[in-house]
C-alpha positions in Angstrom: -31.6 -6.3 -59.9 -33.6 -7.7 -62.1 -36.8 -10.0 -60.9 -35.4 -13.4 -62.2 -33.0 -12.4 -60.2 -34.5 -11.7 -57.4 -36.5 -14.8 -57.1 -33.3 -16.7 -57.7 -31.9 -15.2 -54.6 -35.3 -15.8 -52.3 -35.5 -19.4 -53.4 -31.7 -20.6 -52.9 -32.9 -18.5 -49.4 -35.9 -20.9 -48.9 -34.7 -23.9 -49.4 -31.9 -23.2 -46.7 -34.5 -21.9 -44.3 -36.7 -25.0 -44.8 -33.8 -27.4 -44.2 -32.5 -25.7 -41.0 -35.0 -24.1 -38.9 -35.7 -26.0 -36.0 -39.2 -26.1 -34.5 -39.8 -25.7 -30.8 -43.8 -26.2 -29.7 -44.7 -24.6 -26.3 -42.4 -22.3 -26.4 -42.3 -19.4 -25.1 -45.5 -20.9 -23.6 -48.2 -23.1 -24.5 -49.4 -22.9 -27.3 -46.7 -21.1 -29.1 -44.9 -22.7 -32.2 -41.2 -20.9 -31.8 -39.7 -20.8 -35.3 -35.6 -20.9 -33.9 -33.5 -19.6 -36.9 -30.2 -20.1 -34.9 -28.9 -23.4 -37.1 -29.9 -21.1 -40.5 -27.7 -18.4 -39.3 -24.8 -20.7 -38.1 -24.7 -22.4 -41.7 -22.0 -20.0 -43.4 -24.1 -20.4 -46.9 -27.7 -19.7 -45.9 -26.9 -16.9 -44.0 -25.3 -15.6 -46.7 -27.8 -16.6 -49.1 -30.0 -15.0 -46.8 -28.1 -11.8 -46.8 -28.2 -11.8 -50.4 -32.3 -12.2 -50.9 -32.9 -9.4 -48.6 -30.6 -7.1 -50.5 -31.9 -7.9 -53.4 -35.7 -6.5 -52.3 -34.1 -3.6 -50.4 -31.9 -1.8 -53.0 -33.6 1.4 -52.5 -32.8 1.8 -48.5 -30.3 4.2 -47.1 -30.9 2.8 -43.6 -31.2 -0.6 -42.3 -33.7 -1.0 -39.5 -32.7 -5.0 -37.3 -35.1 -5.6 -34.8 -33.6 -6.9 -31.2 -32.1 -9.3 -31.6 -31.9 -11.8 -34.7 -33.3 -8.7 -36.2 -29.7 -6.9 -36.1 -27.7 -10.2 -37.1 -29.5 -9.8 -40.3 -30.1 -6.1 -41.0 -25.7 -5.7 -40.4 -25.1 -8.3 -42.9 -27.7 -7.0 -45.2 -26.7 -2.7 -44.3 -22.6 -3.5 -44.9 -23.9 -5.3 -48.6 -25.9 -2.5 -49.4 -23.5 -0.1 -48.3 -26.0 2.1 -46.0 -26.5 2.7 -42.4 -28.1 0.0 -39.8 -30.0 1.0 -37.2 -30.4 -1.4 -33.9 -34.7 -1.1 -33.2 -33.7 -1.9 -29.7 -36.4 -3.6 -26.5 -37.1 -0.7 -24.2 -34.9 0.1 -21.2 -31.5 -0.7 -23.7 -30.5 2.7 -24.7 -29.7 6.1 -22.6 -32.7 8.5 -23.1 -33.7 10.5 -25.0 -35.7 7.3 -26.9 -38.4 7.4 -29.5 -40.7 4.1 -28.3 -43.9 2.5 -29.7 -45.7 0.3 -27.9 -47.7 -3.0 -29.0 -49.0 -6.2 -28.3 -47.4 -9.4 -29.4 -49.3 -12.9 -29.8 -48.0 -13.4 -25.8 -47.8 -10.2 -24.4 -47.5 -6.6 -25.0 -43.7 -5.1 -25.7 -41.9 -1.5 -26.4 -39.0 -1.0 -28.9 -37.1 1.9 -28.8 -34.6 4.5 -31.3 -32.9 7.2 -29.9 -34.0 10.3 -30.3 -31.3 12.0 -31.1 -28.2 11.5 -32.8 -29.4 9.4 -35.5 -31.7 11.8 -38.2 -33.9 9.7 -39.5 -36.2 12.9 -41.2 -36.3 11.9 -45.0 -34.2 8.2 -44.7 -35.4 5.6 -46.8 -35.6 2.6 -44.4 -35.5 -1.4 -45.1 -37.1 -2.9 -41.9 -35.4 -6.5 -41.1 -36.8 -9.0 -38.5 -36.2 -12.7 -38.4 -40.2 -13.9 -38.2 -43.3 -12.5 -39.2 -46.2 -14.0 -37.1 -48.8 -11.3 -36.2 -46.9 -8.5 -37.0 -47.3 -6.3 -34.0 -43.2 -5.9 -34.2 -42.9 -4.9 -37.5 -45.9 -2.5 -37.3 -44.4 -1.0 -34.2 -41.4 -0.6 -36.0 -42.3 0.9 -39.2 -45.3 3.4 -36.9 -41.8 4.3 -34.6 -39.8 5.2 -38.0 -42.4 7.0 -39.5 -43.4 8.9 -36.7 -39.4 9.9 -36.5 -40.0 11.5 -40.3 -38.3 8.5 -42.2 -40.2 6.7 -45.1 -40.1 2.7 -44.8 -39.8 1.4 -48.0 -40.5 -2.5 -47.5 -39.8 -4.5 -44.7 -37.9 -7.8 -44.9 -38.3 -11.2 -42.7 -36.8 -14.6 -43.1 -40.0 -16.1 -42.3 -43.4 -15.9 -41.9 -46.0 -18.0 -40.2 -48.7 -17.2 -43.0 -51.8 -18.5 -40.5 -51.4 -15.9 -37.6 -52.0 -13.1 -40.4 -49.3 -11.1 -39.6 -48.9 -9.8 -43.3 -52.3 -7.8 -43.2 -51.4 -5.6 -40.4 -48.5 -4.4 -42.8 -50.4 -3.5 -46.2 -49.7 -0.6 -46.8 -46.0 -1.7 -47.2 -43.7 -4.0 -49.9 -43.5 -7.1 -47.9 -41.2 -9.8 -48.4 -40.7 -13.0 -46.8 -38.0 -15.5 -47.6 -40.1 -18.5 -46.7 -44.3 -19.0 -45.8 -45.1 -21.7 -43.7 
């Protein structure tokens, strides 16, 4: 796809984004600004318009990588239109061992995300790496460090949006980044 194209997609992407995310403060405690997509993925048009921006930066994956949970509402949508795999990065303690896991901190906490560790070859796969928000990125970095490590080469990771003042974009650059919408 060519990049007139491309930016065509992002921006019909945006503008749904900016008209339908809703905004909770303090949540999931003080001092966090929660970004809740849910409305954006309930409107039939931006979620398809969503679907359609992300494929359009991901054309080169064989694999689909959704983060738990909005994560994998996005990366199905996107795998199907791509016509690869998807793979569900899953919160630790969701799937029968053996698990790959990486462990990292998030802007509340620390977390674990977890593959399986057998089953799925992910040696050599070309992975597109969806997640709903990009805040600090201790997620996505998890996520690409957890695919790597497993032999697979991530070849940009994808996010609907991204809170540009927590910095999470530097802790990814040494990947293609794309966000459907900065704030």
């Amino acid at each position: 796809m060519d990049t007139a194209q491309v930016n065509y997609e992002q921006s019909l992407a945006a503008d749904d984004i900016a008209r339908l995310t809703r905004w909770a403060d303090d949540f999931p405690e003080p001092g966090v600004r929660f970004a809740d997509l849910t409305p954006v993925f309930a409107d039939a048009k931006a979620f398809r318009d969503i679907i359609a921006a992300m494929v359009a930066v991901g054309s080169e994956a064989d694999l689909v990588a959704g983060i738990d949970a909005r994560g994998f509402l996005i990366g199905g949508g996107v795998a199907l239109a791509l016509d690869a795999g998807v793979l569900a990065v899953r919160k630790a303690g969701k799937l029968p061992p053996p698990v790959r896991s990486q462990s990292y901190d998030l802007e509340y906490g620390s977390a674990t995300l977890e593959v399986p560790a057998d089953g799925i070859e992910l040696h050599g796969r070309r992975v597109l790496v969806i997640d709903d928000v990009l805040a600090t990125g201790g997620t996505l970095r998890a996520t690409a460090e957890l695919l790597t490590a497993a032999g697979a080469e991530v070849v940009g990771i994808a996010v609907v949006l991204e809170i540009a003042a927590l910095g999470g974009r530097d802790r990814l650059a040494e990947y293609p980044v794309t966000s459907l919408l900065q704030v």
